[in-house]
NUKE-190466 format. One record per residue (C-alpha): residue number from 1; residue in three letters; x, y, z negated. Coordinates in steps of 0.5 Angstrom, whole numbers, padded with zeros to 4 digits. Layout:
- nr/rest/px/py/pz
- NUM/ALA/X/Y/Z
...
***
This chain:
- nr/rest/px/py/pz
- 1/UNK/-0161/-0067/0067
- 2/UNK/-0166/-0063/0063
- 3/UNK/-0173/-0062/0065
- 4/UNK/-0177/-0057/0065
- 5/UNK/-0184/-0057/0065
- 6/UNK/-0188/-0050/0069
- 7/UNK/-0195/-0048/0067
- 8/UNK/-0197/-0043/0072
- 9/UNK/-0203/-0042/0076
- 10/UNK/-0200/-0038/0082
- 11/UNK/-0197/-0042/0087
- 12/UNK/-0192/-0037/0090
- 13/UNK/-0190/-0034/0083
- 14/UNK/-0189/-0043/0082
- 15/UNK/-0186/-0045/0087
- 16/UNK/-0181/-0039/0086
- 17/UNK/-0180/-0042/0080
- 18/UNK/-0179/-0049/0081
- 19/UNK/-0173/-0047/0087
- 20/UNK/-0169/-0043/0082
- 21/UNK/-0170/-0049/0077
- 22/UNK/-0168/-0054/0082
- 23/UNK/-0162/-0049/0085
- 24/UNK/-0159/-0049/0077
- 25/UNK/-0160/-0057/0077
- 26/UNK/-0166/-0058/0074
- 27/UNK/-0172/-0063/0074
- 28/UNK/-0179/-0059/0075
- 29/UNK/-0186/-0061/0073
- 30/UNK/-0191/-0058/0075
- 31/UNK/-0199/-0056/0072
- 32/UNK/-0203/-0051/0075
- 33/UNK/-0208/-0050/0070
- 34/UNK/-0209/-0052/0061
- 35/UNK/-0212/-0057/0062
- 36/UNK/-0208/-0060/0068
- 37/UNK/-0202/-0058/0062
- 38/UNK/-0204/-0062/0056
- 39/UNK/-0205/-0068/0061
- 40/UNK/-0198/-0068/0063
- 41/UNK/-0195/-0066/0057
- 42/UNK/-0199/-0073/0055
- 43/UNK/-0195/-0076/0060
- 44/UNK/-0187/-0074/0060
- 45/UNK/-0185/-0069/0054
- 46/UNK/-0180/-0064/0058
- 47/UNK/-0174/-0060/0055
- 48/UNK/-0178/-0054/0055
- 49/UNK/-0184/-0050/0057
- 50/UNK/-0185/-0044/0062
- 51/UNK/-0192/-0042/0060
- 52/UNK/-0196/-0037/0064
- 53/UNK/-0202/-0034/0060
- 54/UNK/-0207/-0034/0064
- 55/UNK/-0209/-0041/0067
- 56/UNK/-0217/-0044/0069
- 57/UNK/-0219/-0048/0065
- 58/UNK/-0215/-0048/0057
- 59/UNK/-0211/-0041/0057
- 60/UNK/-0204/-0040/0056
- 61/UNK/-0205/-0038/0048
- 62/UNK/-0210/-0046/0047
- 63/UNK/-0204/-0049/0050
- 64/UNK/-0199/-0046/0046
- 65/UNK/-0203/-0048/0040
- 66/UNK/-0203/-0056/0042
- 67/UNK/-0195/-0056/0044
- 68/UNK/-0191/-0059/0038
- 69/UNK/-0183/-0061/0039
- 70/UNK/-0182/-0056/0046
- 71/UNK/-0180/-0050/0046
- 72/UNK/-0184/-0046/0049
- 73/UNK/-0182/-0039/0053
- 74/UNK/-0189/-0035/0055
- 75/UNK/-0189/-0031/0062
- 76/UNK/-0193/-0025/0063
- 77/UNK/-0195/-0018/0065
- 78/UNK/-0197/-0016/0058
- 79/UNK/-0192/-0012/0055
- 80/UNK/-0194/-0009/0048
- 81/UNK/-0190/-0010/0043
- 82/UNK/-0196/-0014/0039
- 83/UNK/-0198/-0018/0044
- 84/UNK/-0191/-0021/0044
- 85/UNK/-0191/-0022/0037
- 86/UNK/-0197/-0025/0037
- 87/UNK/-0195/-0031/0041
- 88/UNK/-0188/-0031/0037
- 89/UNK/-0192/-0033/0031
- 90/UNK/-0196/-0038/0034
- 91/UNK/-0190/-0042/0036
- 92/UNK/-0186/-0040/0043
- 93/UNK/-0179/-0039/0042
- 94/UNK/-0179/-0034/0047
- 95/UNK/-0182/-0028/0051
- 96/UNK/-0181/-0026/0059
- 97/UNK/-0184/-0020/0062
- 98/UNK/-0187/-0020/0069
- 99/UNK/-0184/-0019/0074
- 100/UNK/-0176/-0022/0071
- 101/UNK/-0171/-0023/0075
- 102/UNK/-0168/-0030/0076
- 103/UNK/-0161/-0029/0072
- 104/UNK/-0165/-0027/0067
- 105/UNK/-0170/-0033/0067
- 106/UNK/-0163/-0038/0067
- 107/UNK/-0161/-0035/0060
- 108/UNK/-0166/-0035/0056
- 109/UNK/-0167/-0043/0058
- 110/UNK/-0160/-0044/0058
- 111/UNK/-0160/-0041/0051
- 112/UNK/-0166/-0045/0048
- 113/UNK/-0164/-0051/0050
- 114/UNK/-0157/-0050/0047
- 115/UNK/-0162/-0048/0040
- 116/UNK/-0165/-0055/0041
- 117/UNK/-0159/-0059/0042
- 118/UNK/-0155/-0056/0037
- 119/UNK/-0160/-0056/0032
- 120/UNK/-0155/-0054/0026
- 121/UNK/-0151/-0050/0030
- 122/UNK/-0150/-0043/0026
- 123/UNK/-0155/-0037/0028
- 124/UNK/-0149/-0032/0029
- 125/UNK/-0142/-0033/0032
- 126/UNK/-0137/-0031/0028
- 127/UNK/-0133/-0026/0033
- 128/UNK/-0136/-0025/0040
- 129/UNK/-0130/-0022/0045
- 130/UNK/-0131/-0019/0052
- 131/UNK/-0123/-0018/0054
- 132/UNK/-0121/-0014/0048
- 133/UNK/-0126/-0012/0045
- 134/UNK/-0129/-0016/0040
- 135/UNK/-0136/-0015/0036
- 136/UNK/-0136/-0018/0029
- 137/UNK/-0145/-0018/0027
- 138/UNK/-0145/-0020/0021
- 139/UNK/-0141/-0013/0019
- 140/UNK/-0143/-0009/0025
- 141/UNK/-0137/-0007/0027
- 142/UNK/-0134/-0007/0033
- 143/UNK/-0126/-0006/0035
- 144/UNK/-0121/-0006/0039
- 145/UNK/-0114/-0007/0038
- 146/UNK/-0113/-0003/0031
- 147/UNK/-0118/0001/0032
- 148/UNK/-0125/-0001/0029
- 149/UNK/-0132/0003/0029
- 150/UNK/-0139/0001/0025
- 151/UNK/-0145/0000/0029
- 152/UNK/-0153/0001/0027
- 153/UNK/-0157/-0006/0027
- 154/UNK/-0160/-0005/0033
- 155/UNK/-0153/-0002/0038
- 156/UNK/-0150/-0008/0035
- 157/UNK/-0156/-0013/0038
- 158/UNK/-0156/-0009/0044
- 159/UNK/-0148/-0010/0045
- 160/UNK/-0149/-0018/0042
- 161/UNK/-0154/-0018/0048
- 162/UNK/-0149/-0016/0054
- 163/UNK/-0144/-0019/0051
- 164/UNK/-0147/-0026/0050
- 165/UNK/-0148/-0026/0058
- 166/UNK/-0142/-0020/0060
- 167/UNK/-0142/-0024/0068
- 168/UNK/-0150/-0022/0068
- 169/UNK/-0154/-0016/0068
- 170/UNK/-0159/-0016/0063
- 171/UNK/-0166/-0013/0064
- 172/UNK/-0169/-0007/0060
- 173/UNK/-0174/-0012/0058
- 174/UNK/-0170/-0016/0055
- 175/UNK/-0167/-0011/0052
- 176/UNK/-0174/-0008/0049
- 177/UNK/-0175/-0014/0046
- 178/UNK/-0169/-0016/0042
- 179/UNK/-0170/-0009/0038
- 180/UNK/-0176/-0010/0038
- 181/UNK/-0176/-0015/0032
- 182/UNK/-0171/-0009/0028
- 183/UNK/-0176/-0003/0031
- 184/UNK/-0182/-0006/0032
- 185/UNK/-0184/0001/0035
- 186/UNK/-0178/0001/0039
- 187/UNK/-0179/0005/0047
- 188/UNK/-0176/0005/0054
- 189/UNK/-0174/0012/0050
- 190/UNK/-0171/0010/0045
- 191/UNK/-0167/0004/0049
- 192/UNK/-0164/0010/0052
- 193/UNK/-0162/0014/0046
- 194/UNK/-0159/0006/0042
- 195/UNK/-0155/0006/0049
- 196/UNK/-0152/0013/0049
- 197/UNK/-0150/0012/0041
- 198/UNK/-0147/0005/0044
- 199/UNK/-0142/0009/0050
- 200/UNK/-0140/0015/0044
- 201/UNK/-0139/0009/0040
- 202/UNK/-0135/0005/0045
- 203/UNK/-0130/0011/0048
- 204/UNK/-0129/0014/0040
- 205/UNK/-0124/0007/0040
- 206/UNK/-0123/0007/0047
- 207/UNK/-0126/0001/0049
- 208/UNK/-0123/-0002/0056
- 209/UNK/-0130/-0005/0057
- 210/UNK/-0137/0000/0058
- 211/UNK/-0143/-0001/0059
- 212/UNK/-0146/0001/0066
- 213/UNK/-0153/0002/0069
- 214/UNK/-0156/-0001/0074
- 215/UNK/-0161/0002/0077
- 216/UNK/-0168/-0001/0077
- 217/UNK/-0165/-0007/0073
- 218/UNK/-0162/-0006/0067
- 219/UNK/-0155/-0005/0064
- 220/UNK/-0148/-0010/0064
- 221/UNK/-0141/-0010/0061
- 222/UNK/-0136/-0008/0066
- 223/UNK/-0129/-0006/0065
- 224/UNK/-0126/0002/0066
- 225/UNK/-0123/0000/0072
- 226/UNK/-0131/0000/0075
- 227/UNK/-0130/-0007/0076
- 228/UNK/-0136/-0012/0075
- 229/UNK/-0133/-0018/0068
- 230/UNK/-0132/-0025/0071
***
């Protein structure tokens, strides 16, 4: 059972937390300030780290610095593009922007603890397939059957995204930070455009599978028949 170690000051937002770890099986440490959080992780070395950046005592960014061999996701309501960042290249493996939704918090902890236990996996999967429709990354193109058509970076990142985790609905948020890295000036604007690129690129091969929006949320894969993937 993996443990996860949340460092958040604000006792409603981590007992929230701490209930959907515990509701996915997981084992929870708490802190409550920096200086509470290097004691602990003195103590027990968890699998992974959730870090709000705004703590009494040491803040998240001193924290950070002392945390070798975790990883680290950051959680907070800063959401410029060099904030991130930033925090990025001082050593967290991830960037959550609050408010998150809760399937979105299980996905990026279950993808860093499969990073850290397969450590030499490789980056990129070969294939990625959502019933017929298949993504190749490493040449951007996407196919179904026969028919074959040539994404941008970015429309493949967006549609790696969905469907890594084609039974979820994947925020904007999260969305914005993946094209983040290939357009750094990347907006909610411009999702909107990749995304409409993507559904002409997706019907010009008669894709069975589609993106759809939902409101407020984000985007998911469904199939044409309007029926949520499971």
């Amino acid at each position: 059972m993996d443990t996860i170690a949340v460092i958040e000051d604000n006792v409603l937002t981590g007992d929230m937390i701490t209930d959907v770890l515990m509701e996915e099986g997981f084992q929870v440490l708490r802190a409550y300030s920096g200086t509470e959080a290097l004691f602990l992780l003195k103590q027990k070395k968890p699998d992974l780290v959730l870090l709000d950046l705004i703590l009494p005592g040491l803040d998240g960014e001193q924290v950070l610095e002392h945390i070798k061999g975790i990883p680290v996701i950051v959680l907070s309501s800063k959401t410029e593009v060099e904030d991130k960042i930033t925090l990025l290249n001082e050593g967290a493996c991830d960037y959550i922007t609050k408010p998150f939704h809760k399937k979105e918090l299980i996905a990026r902890i279950l993808v860093q603890l499969r990073k850290r236990k397969n450590p030499g996996s490789p980056a990129e999967e070969p294939y990625l397939s959502v019933g017929d429709l298949i993504l190749d990354p490493l040449s951007l193109k996407v196919m179904v059957q026969s028919q074959t058509v040539k994404l941008t970076r970015t429309e493949c990142t967006i549609l790696k995204q969905l469907m890594t985790h084609s039974r979820y609905t994947i925020s904007r948020d999260l969305l914005l930070d993946c094209i983040s890295y290939e357009t750094p000036d990347c907006t909610e604007k411009s999702l909107k455009q990749h995304i409409y690129n993507l559904r002409k690129k997706l019907n010009s091969i008669h894709s069975p599978i589609q993106i759809e929006t939902v409101r407020g949320v984000g985007f998911k894969l469904v199939k044409v028949s309007e029926q949520p993937l499971s």
